[in-house]
C-alpha positions as CSV (number, residue, x, y, z in Angstrom):
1,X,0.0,0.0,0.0
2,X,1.3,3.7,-0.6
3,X,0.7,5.6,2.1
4,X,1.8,8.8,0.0
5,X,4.6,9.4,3.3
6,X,7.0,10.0,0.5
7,X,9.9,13.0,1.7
8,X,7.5,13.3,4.9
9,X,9.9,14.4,7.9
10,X,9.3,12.3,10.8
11,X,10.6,12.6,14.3
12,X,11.0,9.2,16.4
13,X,12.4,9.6,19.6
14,X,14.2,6.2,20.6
15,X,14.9,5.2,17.0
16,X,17.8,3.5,17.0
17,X,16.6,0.0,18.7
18,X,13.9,-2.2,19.4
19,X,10.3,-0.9,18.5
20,X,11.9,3.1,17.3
21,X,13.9,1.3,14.8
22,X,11.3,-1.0,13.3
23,X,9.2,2.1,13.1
24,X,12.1,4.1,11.3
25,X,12.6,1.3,8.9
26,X,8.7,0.6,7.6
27,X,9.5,4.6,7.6
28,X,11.7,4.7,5.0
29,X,10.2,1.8,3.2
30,X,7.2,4.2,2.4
31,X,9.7,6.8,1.2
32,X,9.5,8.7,4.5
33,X,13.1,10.8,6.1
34,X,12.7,9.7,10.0
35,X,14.6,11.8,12.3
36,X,16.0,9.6,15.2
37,X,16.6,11.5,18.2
38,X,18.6,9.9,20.7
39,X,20.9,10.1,23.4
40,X,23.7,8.0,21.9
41,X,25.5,9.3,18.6
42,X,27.1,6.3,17.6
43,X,23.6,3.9,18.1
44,X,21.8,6.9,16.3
45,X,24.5,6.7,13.4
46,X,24.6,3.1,12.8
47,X,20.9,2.7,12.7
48,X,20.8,5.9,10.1
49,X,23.9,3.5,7.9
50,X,21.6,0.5,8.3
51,X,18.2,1.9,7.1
52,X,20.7,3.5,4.0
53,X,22.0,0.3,3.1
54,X,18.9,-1.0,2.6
55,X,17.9,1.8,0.5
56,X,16.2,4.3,3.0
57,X,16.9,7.8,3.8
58,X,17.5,8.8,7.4
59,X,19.2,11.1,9.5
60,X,19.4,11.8,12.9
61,X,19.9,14.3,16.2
62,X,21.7,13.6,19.2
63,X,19.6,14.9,22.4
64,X,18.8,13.8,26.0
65,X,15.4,13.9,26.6
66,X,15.3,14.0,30.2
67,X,16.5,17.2,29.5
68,X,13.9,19.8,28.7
69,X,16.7,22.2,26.8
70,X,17.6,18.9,24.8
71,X,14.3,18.3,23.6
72,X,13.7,21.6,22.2
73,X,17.0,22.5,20.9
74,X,16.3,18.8,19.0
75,X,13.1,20.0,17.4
76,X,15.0,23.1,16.2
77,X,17.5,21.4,15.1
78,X,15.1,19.4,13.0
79,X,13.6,22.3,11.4
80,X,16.8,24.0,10.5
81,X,18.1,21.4,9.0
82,X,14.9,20.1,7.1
83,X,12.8,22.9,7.2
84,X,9.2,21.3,8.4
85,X,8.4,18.3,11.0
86,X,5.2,16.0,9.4
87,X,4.9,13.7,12.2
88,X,5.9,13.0,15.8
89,X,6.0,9.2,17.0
90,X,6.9,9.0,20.7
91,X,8.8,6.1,21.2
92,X,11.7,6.8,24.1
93,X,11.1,5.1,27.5
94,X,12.1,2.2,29.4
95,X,10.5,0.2,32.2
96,X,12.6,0.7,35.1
97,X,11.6,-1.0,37.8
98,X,10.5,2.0,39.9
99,X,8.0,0.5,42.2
100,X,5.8,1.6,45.3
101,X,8.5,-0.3,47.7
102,X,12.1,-0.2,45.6
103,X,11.4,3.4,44.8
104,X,11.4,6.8,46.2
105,X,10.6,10.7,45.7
106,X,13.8,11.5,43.4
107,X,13.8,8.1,41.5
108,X,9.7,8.0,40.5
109,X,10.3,11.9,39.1
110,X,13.2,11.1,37.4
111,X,11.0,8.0,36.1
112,X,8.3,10.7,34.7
113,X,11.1,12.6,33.0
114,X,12.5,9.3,31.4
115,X,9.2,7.9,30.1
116,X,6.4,10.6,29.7
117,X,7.7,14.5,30.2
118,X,9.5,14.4,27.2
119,X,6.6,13.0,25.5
120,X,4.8,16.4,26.3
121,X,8.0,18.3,25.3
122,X,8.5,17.3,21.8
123,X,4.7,17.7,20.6
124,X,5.0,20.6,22.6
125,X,8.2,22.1,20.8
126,X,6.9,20.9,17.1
127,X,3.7,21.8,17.8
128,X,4.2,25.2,15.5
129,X,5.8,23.0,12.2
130,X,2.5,20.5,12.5
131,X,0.1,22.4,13.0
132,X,1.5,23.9,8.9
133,X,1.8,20.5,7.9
134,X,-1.3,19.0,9.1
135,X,0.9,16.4,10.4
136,X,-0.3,13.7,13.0
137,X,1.5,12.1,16.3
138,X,1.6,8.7,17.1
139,X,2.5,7.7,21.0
140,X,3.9,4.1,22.1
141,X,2.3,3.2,25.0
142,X,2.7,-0.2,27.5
143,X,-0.1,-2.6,28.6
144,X,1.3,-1.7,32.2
145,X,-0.8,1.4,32.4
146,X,-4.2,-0.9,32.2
147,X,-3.0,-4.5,33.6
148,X,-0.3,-3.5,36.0
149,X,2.8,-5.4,36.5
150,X,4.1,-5.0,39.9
151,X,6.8,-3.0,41.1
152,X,7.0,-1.0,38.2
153,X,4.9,2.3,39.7
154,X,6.7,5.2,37.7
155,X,6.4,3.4,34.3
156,X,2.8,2.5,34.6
157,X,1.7,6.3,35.7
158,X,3.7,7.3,32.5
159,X,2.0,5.1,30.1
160,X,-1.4,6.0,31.7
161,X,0.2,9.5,31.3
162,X,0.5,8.9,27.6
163,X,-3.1,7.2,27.1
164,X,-4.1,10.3,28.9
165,X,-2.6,12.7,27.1
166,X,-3.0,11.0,23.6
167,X,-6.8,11.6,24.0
168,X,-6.2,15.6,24.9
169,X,-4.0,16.4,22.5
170,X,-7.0,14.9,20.1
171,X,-9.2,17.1,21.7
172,X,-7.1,19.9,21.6
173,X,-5.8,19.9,18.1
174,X,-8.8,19.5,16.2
175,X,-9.5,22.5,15.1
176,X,-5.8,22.3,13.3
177,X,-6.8,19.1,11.5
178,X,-4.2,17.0,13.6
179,X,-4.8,13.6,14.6
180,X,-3.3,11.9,17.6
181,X,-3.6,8.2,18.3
182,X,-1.3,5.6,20.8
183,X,-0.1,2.3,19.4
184,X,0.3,-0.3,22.8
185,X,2.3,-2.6,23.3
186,X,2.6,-5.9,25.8
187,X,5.1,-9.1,24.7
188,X,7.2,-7.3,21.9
189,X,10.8,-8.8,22.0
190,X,13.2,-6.0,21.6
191,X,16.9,-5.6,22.8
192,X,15.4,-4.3,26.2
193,X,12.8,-6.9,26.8
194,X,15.5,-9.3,26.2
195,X,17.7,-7.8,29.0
196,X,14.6,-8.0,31.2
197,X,14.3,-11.6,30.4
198,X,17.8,-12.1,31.6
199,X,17.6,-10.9,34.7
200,X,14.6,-14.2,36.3
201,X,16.6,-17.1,37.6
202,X,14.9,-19.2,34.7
203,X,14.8,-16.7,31.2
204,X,13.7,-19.5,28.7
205,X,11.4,-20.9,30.9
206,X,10.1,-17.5,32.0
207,X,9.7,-16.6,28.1
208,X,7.9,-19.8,27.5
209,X,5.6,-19.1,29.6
210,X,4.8,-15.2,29.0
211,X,4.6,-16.7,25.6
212,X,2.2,-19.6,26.1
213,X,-0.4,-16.6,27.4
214,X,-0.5,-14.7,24.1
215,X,-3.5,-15.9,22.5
216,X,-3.2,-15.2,18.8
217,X,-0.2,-17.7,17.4
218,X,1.3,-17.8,21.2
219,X,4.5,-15.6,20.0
220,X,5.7,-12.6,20.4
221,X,4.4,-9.4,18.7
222,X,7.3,-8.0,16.4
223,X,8.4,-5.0,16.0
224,X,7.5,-4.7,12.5
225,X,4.0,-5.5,13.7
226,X,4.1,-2.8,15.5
227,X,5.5,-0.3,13.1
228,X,3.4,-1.4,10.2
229,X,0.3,0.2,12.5
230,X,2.3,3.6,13.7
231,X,3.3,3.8,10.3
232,X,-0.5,3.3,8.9
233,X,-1.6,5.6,12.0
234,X,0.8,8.4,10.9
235,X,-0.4,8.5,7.2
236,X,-3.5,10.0,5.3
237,X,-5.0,6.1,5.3
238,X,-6.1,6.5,8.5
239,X,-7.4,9.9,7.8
240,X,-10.5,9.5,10.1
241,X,-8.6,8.1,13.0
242,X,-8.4,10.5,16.2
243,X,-8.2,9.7,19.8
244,X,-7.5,5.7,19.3
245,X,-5.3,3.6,21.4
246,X,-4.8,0.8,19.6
247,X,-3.2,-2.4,21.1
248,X,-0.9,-4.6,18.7
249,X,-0.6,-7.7,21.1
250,X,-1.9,-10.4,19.7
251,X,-5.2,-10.2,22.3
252,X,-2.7,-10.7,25.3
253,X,-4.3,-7.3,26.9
254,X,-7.9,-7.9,26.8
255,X,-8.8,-11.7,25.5
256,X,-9.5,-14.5,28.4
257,X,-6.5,-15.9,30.0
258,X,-8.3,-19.0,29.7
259,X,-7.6,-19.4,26.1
């Protein structure tokens, strides 16, 4: 399908692993220039050479984005360079592990800044270029903020965070013909999820049987699976679409257990 994303200039924060870099690649498959902002040069610069080699465009901006000043000096930076921003897709996070009991006042906060104020930050910073472009925002969210997980407080307030705020900025930015929806996620194995794994006494067992609970095909969701809806989400196909959070999990979130 053409999703007419040809020369669009898309911003995905986290784009140089996991889920960000499956996104980036189905991207530049439609013809699209993602922008990967990230905190590390050289993981940004060898995902930009591997979406080239296999005949994307890409390019990328180094930024922190726990730091506000990062975040907006990355937008800019976008905008000089390219001249116009057609699409946000929040992708940055990482479940941490900062629960009710392990955690505390300075380590939840700096959870919200890792996983959901930045969020905020970039639509807020590229808020001018989209509403020209009519562009549209896509957010990654977790299951965690509707099933819980267990000591994992910090992460699951962000994703409700980003549920919440997916359906404001719908609201909110109507009347400039932007459309905002959230792609969520549960059992997608990326280089993080894999690191999680690691760390149970038992990992293949433990993956069996996370595995064994995911009704449709009992596998994994991929991360192309998930990028093939941002990337639908973020074009004019979906041009109806507003206010959605849309979960790509193979019915692990909401089907019976029982099956």
């Amino acid at each position: 399908m053409n999703l007419n994303l040809n020369n669009k200039v898309i911003i995905v924060t986290g784009g140089a692993k996991g889920i960000g870099l499956g996104i980036c690649k189905v991207l530049a498959a439609e013809g699209a220039l993602p922008v990967i902002i990230g905190r590390k040069e050289a993981d940004n610069a060898i995902a930009v050479k591997e979406i080239e080699a296999e005949g994307g465009q890409a390019a990328s901006v180094t930024a922190e984005l726990t730091n506000p000043t990062d975040c907006e000096r990355a937008v800019a930076e976008v905008v000089s360079r390219f001249g116009r921003i057609d699409g946000v897709i929040n992708n940055a996070g990482v479940n941490d592990g900062v629960g009710l009991e392990s955690g505390n006042y300075e380590s939840f906060i700096a959870s919200l800044h890792k996983n959901l104020v930045h969020y905020y930050l970039m639509v807020h910073h590229a808020l001018p270029e989209l509403k020209k472009s009519k562009g549209a925002i896509v957010n990654i969210g977790s299951k965690t903020a509707e099933t819980g997980q267990g000591n994992t407080s910090a992460y699951a307030a962000s994703n409700g965070g980003r549920n919440a705020l997916t359906r404001e900025w719908a609201v909110e930015l109507l009347k400039y013909g932007i459309r905002v929806n959230a792609v969520i996620v549960a059992e997608c194995f990326t280089p993080l999820y894999e690191t999680w794994i690691k760390t149970f006494k038992h990992p293949e067992e433990k993956l069996k049987a996370i595995t064994a609970k995911i009704p449709l095909e009992n596998r994994m969701t991929t991360a192309e699976e998930i990028a093939n809806m941002v990337v639908f989400l973020l074009s004019e196909k979906s041009s109806h679409t507003t206010g959605q959070l849309i979960y790509v999990d193979g019915g692990y979130t909401h089907l019976d257990r029982a099956l």
